[in-house]
TORLUMLUM-620389 format. One record per residue (C-alpha): residue number from 1; residue in three letters; x, y, z. Coordinates in Angstrom, 2 decimals. Example, Ala and Ser with C-alpha at 12.3 -4.5 7.8 and 13.67 -1.06 7.14 Angstrom:
<pts>
1 | ALA | 12.30 | -4.50 | 7.80
2 | SER | 13.67 | -1.06 | 7.14
</pts>
This chain:
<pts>
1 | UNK | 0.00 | 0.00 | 0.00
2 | UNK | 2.35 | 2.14 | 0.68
3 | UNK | 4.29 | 1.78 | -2.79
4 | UNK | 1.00 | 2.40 | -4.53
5 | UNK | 0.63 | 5.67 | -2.74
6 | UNK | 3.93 | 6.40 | -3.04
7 | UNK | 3.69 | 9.75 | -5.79
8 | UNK | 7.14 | 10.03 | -6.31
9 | UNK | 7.11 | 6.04 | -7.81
10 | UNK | 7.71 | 7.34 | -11.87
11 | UNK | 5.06 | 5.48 | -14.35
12 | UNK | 5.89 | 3.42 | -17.38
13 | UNK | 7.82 | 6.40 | -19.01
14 | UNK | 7.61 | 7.22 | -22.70
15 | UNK | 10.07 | 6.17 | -25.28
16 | UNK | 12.20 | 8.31 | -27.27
17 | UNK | 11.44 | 6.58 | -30.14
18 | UNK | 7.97 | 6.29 | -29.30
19 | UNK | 5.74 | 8.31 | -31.53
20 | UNK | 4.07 | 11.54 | -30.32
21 | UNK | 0.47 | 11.39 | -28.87
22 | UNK | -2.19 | 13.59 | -29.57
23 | UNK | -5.76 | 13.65 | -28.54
24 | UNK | -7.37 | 11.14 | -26.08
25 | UNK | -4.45 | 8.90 | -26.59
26 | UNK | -2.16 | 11.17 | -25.24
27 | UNK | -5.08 | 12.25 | -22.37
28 | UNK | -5.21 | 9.01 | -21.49
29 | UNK | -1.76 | 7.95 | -21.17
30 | UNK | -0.92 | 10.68 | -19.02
31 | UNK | -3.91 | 9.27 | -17.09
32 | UNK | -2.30 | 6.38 | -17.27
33 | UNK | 1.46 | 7.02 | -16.90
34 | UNK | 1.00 | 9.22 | -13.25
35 | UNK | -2.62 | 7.36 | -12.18
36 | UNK | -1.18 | 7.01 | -8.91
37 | UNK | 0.29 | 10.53 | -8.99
38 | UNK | -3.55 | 11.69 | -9.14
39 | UNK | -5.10 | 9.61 | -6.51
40 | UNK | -2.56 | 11.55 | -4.10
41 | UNK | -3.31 | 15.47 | -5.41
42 | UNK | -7.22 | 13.97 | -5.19
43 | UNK | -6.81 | 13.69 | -1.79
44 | UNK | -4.49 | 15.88 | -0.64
45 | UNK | -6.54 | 18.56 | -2.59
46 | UNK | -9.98 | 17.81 | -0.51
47 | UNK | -7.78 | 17.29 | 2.70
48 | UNK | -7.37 | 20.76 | 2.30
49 | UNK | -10.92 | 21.66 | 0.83
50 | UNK | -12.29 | 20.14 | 4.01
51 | UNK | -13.15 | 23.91 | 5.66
52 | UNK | -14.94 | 24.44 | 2.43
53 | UNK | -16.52 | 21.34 | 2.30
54 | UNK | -18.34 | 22.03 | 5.76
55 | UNK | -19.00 | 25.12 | 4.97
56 | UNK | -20.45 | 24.38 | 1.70
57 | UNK | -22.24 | 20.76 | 2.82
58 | UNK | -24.01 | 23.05 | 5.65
59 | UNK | -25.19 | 25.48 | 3.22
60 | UNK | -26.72 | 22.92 | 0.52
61 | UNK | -28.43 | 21.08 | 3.64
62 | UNK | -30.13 | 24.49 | 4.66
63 | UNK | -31.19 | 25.38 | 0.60
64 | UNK | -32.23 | 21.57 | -0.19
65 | UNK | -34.22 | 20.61 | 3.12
66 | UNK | -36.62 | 23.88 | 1.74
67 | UNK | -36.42 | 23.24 | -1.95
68 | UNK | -37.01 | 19.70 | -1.22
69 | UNK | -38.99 | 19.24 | 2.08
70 | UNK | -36.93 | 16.25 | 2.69
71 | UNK | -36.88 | 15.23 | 6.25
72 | UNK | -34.46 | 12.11 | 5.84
73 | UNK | -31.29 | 14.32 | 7.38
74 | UNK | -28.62 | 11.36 | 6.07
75 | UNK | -29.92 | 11.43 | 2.44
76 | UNK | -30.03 | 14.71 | 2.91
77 | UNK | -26.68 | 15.12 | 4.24
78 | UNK | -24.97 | 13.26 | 1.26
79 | UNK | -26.74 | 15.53 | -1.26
80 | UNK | -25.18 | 18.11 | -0.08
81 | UNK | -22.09 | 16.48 | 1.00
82 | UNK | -21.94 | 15.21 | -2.88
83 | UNK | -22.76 | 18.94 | -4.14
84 | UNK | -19.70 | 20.73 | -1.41
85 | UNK | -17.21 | 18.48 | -3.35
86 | UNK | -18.99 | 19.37 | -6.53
87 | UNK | -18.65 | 23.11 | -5.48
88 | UNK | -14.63 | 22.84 | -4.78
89 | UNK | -13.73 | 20.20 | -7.67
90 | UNK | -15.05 | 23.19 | -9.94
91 | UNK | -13.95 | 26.17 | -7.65
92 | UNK | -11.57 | 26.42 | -5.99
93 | UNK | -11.86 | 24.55 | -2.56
94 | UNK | -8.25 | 25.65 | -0.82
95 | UNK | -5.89 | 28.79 | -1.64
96 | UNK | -3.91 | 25.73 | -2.41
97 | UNK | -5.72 | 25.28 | -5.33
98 | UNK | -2.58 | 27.47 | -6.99
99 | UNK | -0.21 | 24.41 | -6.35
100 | UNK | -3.22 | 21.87 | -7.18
101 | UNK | -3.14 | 23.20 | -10.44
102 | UNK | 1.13 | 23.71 | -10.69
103 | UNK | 1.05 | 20.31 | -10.68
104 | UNK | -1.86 | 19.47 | -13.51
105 | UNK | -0.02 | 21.75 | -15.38
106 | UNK | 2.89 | 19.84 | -15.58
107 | UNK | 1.79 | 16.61 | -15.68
108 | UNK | 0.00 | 17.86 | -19.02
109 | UNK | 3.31 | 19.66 | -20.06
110 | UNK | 4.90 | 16.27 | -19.41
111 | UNK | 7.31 | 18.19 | -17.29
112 | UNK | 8.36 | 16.85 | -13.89
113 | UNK | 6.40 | 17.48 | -10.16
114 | UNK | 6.41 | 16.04 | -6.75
115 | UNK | 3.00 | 16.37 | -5.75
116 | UNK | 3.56 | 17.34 | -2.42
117 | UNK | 6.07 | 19.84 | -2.13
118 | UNK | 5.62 | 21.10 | -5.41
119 | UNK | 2.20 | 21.72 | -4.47
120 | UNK | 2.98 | 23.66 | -1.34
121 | UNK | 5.79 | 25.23 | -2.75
122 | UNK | 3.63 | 27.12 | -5.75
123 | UNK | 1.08 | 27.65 | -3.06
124 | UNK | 3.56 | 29.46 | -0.61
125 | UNK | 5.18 | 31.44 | -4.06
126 | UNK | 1.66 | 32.56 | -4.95
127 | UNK | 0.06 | 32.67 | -1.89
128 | UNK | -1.28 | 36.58 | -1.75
129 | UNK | -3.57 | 36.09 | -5.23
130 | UNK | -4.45 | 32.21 | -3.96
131 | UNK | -5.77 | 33.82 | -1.29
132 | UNK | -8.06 | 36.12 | -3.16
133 | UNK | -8.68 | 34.13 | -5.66
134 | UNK | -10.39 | 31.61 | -3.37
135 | UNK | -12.21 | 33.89 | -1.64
136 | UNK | -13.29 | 35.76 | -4.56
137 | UNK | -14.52 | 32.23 | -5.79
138 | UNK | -16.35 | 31.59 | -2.33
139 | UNK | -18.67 | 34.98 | -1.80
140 | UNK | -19.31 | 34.50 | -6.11
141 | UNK | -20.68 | 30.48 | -4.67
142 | UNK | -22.11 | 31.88 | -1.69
143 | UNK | -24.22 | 34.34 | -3.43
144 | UNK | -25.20 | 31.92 | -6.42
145 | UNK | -26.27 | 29.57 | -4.00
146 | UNK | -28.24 | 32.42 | -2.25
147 | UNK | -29.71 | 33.56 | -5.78
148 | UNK | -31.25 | 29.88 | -6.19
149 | UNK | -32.94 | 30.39 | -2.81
150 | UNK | -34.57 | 33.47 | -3.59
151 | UNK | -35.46 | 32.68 | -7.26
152 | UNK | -38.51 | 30.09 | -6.61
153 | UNK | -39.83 | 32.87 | -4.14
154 | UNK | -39.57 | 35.23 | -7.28
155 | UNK | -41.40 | 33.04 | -9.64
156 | UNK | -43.77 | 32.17 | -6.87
157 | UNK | -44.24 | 36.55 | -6.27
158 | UNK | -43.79 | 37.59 | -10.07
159 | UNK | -44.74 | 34.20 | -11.97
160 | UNK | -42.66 | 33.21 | -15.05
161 | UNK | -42.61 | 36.09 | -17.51
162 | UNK | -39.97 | 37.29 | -19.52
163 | UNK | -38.17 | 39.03 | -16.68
164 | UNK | -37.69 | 36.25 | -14.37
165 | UNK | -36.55 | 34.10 | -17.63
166 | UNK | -33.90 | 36.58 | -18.15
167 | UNK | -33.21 | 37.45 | -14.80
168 | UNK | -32.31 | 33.49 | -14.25
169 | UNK | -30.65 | 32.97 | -17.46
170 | UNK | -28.06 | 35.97 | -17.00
171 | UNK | -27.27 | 34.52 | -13.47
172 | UNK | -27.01 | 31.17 | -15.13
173 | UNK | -24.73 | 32.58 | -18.08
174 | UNK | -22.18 | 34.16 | -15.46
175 | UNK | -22.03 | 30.64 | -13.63
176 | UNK | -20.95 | 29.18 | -16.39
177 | UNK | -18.45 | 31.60 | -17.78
178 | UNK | -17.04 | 32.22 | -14.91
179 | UNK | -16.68 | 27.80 | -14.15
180 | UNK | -14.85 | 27.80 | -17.61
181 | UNK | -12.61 | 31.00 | -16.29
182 | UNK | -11.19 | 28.95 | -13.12
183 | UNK | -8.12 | 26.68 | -14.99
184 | UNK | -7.03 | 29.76 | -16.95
185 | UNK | -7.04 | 31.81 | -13.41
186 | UNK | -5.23 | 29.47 | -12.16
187 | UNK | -3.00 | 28.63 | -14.78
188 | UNK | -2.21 | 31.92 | -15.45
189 | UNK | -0.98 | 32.66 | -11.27
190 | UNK | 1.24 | 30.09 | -11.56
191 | UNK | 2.88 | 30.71 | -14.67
192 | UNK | 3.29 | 34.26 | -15.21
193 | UNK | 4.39 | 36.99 | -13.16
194 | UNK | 1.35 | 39.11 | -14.04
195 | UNK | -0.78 | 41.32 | -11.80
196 | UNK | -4.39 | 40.17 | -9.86
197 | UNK | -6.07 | 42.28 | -12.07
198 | UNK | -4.69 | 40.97 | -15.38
199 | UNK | -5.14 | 37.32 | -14.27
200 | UNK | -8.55 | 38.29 | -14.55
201 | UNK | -8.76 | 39.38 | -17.67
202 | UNK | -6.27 | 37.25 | -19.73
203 | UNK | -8.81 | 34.37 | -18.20
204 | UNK | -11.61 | 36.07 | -19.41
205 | UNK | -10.33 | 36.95 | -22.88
206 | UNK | -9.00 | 33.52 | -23.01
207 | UNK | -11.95 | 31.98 | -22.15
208 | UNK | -13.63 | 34.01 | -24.98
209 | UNK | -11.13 | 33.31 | -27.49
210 | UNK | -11.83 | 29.35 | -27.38
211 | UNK | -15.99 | 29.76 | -25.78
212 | UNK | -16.70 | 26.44 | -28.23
213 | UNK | -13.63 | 24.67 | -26.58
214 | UNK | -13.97 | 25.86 | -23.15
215 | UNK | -17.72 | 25.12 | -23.14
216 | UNK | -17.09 | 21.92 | -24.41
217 | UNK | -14.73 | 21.72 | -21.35
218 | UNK | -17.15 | 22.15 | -18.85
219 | UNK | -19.86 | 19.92 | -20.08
220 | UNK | -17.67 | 16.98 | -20.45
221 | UNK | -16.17 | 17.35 | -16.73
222 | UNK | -19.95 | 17.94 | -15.54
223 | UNK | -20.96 | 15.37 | -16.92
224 | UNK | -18.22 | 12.68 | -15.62
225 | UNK | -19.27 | 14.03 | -12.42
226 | UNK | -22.73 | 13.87 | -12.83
227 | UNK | -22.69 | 10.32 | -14.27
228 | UNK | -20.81 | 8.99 | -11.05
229 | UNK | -23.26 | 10.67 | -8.84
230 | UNK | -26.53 | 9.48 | -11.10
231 | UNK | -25.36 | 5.89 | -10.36
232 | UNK | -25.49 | 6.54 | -6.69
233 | UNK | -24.61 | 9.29 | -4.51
234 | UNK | -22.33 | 7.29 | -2.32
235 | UNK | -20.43 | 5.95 | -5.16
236 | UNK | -19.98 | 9.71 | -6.55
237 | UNK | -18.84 | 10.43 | -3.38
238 | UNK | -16.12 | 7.68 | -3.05
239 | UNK | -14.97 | 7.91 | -6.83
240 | UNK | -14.34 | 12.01 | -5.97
241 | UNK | -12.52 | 10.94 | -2.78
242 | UNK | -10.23 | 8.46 | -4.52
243 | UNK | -9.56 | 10.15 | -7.95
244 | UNK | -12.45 | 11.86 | -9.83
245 | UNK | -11.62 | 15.09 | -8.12
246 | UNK | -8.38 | 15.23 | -9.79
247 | UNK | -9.18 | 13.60 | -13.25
248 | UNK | -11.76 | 16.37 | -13.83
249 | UNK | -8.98 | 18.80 | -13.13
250 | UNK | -6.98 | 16.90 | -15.53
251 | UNK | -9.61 | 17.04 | -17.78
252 | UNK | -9.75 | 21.22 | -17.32
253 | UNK | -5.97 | 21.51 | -17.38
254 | UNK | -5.52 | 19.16 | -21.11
255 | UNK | -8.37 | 21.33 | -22.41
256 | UNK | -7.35 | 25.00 | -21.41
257 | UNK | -3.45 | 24.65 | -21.07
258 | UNK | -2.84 | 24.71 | -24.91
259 | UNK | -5.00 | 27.48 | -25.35
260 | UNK | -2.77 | 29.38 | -22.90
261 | UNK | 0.27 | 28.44 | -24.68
262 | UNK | -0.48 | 28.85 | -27.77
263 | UNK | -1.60 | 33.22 | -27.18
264 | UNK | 0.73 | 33.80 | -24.36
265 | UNK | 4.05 | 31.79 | -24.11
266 | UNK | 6.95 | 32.61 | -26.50
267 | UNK | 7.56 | 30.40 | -29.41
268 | UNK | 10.82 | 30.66 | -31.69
269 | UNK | 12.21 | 29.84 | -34.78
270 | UNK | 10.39 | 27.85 | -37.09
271 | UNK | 7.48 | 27.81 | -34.95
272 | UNK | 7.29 | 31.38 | -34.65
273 | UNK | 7.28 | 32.15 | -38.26
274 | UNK | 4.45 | 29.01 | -38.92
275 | UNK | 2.30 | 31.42 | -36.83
276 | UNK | 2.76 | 33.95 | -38.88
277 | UNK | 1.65 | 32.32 | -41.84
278 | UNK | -1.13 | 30.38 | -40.17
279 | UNK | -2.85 | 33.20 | -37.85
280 | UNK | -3.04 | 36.31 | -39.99
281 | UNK | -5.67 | 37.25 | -36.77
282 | UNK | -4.30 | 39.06 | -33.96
283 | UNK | -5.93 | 38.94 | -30.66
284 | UNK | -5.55 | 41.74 | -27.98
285 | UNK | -4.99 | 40.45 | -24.89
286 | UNK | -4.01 | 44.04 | -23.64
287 | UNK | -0.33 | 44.02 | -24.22
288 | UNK | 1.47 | 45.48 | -26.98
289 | UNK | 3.35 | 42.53 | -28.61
290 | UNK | 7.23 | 42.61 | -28.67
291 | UNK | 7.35 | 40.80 | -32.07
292 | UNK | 4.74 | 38.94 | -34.08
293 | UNK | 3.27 | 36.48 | -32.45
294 | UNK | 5.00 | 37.16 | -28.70
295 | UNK | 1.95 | 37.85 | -27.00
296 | UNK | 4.45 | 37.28 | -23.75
297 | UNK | 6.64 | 39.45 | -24.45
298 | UNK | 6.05 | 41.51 | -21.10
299 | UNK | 5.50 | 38.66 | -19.18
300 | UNK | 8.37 | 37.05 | -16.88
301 | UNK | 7.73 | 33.50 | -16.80
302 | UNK | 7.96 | 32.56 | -13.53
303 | UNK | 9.04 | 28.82 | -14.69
304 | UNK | 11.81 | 29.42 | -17.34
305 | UNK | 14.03 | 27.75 | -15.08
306 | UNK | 11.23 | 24.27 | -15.22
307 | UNK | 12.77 | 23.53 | -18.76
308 | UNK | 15.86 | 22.16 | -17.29
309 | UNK | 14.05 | 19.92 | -15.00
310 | UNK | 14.01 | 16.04 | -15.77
311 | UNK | 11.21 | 14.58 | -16.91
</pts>
């Protein structure tokens, strides 16, 4: 047992003969390759998410026992224990969610990580904006969660006219967007030496860049965890425990990491000038460019130093 759970055990490895992946194959064999790897971030990532949890699970209880009337407490309970883990597997759960993701990202960059230190390390580097950022994320879940309390009391006061059907779909439209913001938020802290404030808005620009991809994203990691919950709650609740919390992440991470290299890390030589012939488009992501194609260009990458590191 202790070998299995052992993270820093390396997988199969990959040939350098071995052709290059793309696509689910190479999804799955970094599933694969670093399986183990995941089942430790899943749980030291809700370890950590366990003051959110509570806080979350008591909320859900309170907005489900008056939705639903139900008065069996332990079914109840696990609805909204299953929901709290819901709530931090696609918001952030922990300020440690910075080094959560630091390691996601390199697993998907096929770069190296211990998933302990590495994950308190980038948490402890990027602590200040981890901070924010999850509490920014917990008042935007608190006050969802709080706007579908109060909507069945408006529909019950107004009826359902064409103001409460907008009223609900706006709120519903930010939920969403700002679920597909959260891996390029936290991509973006621990990758770039870039300001709270431009976080923000390189994850919402990027976000809008790729919506079809980034939607696409979200409904295929909602759905995995929907599926595992539909079967039974207590077996969605187990499979998060063990590794589903982290294989949706991974899921996030495969999907919105590309898009975040391929508008804002530097790219030389032949690749640079393949760019230029393929994307006559230029997007503004509110930096003036230092060449074509260098979106980073005024961006200190925090990790220039992670190419050296072994694989």
């Amino acid at each position: 047992m202790a070998n299995f759970l052992d993270s820093r055990r390396s997988g199969g490895g990959v040939g350098k003969n071995d052709p290059e992946l793309k696509g689910l194959d190479k999804f799955f064999e970094l599933l694969k390759r670093k399986f183990r790897s995941y089942m430790t971030l899943n749980l030291l990532y809700l370890a950590l998410s366990i003051p959110t949890i509570i806080y979350y699970t008591f909320i859900l209880m309170y907005l489900l026992y008056g939705l639903l009337n139900n008065e069996n407490a332990i079914a109840l309970f696990f609805m909204s224990l299953g929901g709290a883990i819901g709530l931090v597997t696609f918001f952030s759960g922990t300020p440690c969610s910075s080094g959560y993701y630091y390691v996601l990202r390199n697993y998907v960059r096929e770069e190296h990580a211990w998933v302990a230190s590495d994950l308190f390390e980038h948490t402890r580097k990027n602590f200040m904006s981890s901070l924010v950022s999850y509490l920014i994320n917990v008042i935007f879940v608190t006050v969802s969660l709080g706007n579908i309390h109060i909507y069945p009391h408006l529909i019950d006061a107004m009826g359902l006219n064409l103001s409460t059907i907008l009223l609900i779909s706006f709120f519903a439209v930010i939920v969403i967007f700002y679920a597909m913001m959260q891996p390029y938020i936290w991509t973006l802290t621990v990758t770039f030496d870039l300001g709270f404030v431009n976080v923000y808005r390189n994850s919402f620009l990027l976000t809008m860049l790729k919506l079809p991809r980034n939607l696409g994203s979200l409904i295929l990691r909602a759905g995995l965890f929907v599926l595992a919950y539909f079967l039974h709650p207590l077996l969605g609740i187990a499979l998060s425990i063990l590794a589903l919390t982290s294989v949706i992440g991974l899921v996030a991470q495969f999907m919105a990491y590309p898009v975040v290299d391929q508008y804002m890390m530097h790219k030389s030589g032949e690749e640079e000038e393949e760019c230029e012939d393929e994307d006559e488009e230029e997007y503004d992501l509110g930096y003036e460019p230092h060449g074509p194609n260098d979106i980073a260009g005024l961006f200190k990458n925090k990790n220039k130093d992670d190419e050296n590191e072994p694989v």
